[in-house]
C-alpha positions as CSV (number, residue, x, y, z in Angstrom):
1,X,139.3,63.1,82.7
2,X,137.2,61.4,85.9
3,X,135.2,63.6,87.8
4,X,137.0,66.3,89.9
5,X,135.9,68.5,92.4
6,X,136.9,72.0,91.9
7,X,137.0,73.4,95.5
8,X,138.5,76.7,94.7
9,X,135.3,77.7,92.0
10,X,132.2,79.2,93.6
11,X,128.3,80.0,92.0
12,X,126.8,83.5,91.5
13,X,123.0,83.1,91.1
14,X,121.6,85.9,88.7
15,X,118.2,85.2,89.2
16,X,114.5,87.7,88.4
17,X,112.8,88.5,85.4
18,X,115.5,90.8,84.0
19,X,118.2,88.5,84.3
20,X,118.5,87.4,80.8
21,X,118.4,91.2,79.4
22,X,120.6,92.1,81.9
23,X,123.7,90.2,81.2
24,X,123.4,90.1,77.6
25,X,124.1,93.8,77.8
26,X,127.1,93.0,80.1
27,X,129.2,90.1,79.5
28,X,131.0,89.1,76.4
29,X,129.3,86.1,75.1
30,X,126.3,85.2,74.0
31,X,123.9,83.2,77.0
32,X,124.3,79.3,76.2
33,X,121.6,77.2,75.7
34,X,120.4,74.5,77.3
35,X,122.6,71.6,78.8
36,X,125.9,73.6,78.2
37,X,128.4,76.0,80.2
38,X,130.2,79.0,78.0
39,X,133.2,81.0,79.0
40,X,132.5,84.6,79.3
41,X,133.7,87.9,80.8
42,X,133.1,91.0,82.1
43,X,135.8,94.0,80.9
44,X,136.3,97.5,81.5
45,X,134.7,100.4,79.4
46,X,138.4,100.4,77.4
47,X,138.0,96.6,76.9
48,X,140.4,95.3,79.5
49,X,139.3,92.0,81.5
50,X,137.8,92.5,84.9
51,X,136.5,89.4,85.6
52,X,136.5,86.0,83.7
53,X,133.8,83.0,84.4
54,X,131.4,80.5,83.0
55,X,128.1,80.9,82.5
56,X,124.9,78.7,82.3
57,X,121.8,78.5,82.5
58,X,120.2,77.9,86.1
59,X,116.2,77.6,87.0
60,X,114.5,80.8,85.5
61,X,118.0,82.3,85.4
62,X,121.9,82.0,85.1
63,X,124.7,80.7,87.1
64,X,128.1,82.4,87.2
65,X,131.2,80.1,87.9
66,X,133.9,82.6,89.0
67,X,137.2,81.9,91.4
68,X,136.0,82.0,94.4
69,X,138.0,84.2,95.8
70,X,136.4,86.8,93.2
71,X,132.9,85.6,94.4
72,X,132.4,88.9,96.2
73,X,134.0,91.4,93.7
74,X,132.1,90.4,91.0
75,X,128.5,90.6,92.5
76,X,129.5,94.1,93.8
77,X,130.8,94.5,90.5
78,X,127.2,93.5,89.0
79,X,125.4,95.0,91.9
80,X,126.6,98.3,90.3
81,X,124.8,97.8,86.9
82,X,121.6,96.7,88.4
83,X,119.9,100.1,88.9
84,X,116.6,99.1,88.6
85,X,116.3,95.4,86.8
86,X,114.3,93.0,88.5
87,X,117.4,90.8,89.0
88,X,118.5,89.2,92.3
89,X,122.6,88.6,92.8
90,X,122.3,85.4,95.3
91,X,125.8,83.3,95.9
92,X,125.6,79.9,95.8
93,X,126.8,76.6,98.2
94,X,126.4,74.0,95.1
95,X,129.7,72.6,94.4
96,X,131.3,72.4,91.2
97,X,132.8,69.4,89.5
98,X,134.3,69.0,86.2
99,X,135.0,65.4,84.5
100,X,133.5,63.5,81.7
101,X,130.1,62.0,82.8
102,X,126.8,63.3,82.6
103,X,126.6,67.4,83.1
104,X,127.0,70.6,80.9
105,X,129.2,70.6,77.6
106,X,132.2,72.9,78.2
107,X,131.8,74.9,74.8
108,X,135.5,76.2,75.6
109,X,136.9,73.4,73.8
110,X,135.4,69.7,72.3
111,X,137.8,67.9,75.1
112,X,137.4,70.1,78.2
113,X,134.6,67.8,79.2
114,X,131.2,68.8,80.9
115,X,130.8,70.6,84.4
116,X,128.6,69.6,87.4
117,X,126.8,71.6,89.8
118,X,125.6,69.8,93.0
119,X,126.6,66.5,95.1
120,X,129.0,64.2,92.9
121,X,131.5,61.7,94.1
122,X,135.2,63.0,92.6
123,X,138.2,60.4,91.8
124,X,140.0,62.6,91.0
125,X,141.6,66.6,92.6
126,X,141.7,70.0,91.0
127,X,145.4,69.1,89.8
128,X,144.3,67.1,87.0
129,X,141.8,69.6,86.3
130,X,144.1,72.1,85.9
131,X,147.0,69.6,84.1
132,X,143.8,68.9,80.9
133,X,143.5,73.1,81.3
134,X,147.1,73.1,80.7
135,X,147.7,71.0,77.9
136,X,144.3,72.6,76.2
137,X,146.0,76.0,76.5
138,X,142.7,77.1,78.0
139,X,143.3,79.7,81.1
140,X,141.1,80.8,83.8
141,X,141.2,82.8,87.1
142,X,142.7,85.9,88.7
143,X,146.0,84.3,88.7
144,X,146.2,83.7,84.9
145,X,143.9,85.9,83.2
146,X,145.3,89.2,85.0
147,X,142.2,91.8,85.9
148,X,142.4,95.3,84.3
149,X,146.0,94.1,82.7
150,X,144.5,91.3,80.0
151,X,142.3,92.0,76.9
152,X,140.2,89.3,75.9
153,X,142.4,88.2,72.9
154,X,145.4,88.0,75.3
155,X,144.2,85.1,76.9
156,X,142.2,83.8,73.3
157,X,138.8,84.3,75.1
158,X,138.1,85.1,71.4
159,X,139.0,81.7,70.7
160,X,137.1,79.8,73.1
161,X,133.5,80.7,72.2
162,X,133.7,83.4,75.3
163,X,133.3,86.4,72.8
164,X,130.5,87.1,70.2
165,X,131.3,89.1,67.5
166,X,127.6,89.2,66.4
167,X,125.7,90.1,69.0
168,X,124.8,93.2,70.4
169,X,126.9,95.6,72.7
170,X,128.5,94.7,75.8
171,X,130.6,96.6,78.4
172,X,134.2,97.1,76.2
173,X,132.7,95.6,72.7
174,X,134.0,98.3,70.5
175,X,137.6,98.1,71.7
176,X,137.3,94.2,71.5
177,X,135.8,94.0,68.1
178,X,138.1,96.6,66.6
179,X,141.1,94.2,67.6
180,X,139.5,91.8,65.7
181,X,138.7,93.7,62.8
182,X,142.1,94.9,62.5
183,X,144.1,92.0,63.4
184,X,146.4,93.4,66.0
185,X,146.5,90.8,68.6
186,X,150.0,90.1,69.3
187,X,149.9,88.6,72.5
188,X,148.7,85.1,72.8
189,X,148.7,82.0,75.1
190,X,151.1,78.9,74.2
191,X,152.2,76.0,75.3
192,X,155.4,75.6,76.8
193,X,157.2,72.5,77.3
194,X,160.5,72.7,79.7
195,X,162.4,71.2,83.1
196,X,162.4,75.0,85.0
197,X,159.2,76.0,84.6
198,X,157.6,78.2,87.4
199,X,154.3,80.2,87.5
200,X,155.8,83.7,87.0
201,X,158.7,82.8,85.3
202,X,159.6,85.3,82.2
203,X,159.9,83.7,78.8
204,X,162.6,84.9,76.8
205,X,163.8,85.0,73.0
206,X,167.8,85.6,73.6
207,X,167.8,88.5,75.7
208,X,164.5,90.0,75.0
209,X,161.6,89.0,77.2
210,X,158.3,88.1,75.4
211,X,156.4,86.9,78.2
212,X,155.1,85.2,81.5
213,X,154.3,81.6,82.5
214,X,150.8,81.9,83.8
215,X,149.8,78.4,84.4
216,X,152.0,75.0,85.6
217,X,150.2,71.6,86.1
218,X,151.6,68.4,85.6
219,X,154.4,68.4,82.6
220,X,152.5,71.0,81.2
221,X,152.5,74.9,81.1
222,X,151.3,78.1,79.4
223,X,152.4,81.5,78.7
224,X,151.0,84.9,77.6
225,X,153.6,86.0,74.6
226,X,154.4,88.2,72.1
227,X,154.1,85.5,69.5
228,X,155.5,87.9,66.6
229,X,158.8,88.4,68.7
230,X,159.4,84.6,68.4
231,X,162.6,85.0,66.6
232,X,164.9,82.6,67.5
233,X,164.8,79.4,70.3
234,X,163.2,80.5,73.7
235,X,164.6,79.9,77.1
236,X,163.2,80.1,80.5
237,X,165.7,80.6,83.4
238,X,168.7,79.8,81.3
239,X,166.8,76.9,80.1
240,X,165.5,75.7,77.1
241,X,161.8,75.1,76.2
242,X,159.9,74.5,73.9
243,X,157.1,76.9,72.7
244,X,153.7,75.6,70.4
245,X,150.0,76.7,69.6
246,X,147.4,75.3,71.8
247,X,145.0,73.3,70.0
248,X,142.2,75.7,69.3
249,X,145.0,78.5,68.0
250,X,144.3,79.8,64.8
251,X,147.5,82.2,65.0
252,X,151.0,81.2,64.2
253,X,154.2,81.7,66.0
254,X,157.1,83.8,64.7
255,X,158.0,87.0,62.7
256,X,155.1,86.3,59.9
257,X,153.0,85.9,63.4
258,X,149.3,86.5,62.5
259,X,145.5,85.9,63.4
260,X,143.9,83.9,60.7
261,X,140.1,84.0,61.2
């Protein structure tokens, strides 16, 4: 994908000598490394999503790549578990760009490309960006990964390098890790492929619903679903669609529906 400038994305600066301590004992991921940006999230003490983002590594300290309409929520969010680290919450003007040249590695998935923070020239808008999100199955933002309603698995942030499982505790890690341990994830994105697709639209199996479109770009969609109440041929508005695993899935679709790690 050429490089696009992603005007609705914004930059949280977390920034002093405590910053590194302080959101590894926050966020679900583990901090990236150099040249790279990593999904990651912030939940709720009961392991719901409160805010999704991508992190990297900035100067001395990190950058947080949120909506930015959640810009302000989530360093008051933040602001709250600073007490008395040396860390500075500082919102950012650099603009961000996503494509395929030169910039950070998008350790979501091999082909989400690299992101850019700064000047750029973009060819292309944040419709194709969104279109490559789509047909990666990979979700993002307060409109698809739904705040205090989501867990991380919902939306396969356990799939996209946005959760460790090895490091230490975060805010929600025992909630999140005992869903893993068991197995119990039911409800997973896919991709749906159909004429009468609309954001918001319910997916249905016959005349039970098993989920919500979250995301339409392009000929391309994704839905949240119940993916072991796949019993039969889906249909959206009356419509037929079809329903598959995104590309990094390592669950199936259907009655024997399960989580193979």
């Amino acid at each position: 994908m050429p490089l696009a400038q992603l005007l609705h994305r914004a930059l949280l600066l977390v920034e002093g000598e405590d910053a590194e301590h302080f959101l590894e004992g926050l966020i679900t991921s583990e901090l990236p490394g150099d040249g790279e940006v990593r999904g990651s999230a912030l939940l709720t003490p009961q392991g719901k999503l409160l805010f999704s983002f991508l992190v990297s590594k900035h100067g001395e300290g990190f950058a947080l790549e949120c909506d930015a309409s959640e810009i302000d929520a989530l360093t008051k969010r933040l602001t709250l578990y600073k007490l008395r680290a040396k860390v500075t919450l500082t919102p950012s003007d650099l603009q961000v760009f996503s494509g395929v040249a030169d910039g950070l590695k998008d350790a979501r998935h091999p082909q989400m490309g690299v992101r850019h923070y700064g000047a750029a020239n973009a060819t292309e808008t944040a419709e194709a960006y969104h279109a490559h999100r789509a047909a990666l199955g990979v979700l993002e933002g307060p409109s698809e990964v739904l705040a205090s309603q989501d867990f991380p698995h919902d939306v396969a942030l356990d799939l996209t390098d946005a959760v460790s499982f090895s490091k230490g505790c975060f805010v929600g890690q025992e909630v999140v890790s005992r869903v893993k341990h068991r197995g119990t994830s039911r409800r997973r994105p896919v991709l749906v492929t159909g004429e009468t697709v609309s954001i918001g639209d319910t997916v249905q199996v016959g005349e039970r619903e098993v989920g919500t479109i979250r995301l339409v770009a392009g000929n391309n969609a994704v839905a949240v679903v119940r993916i072991d109440q796949l019993k039969g041929p889906a249909h959206v508005n009356g419509a037929p669609v079809e329903l598959a695993p995104p590309p990094y899935a390592t669950y199936s679709l259907g009655p024997e529906a399960k989580n193979q790690d």
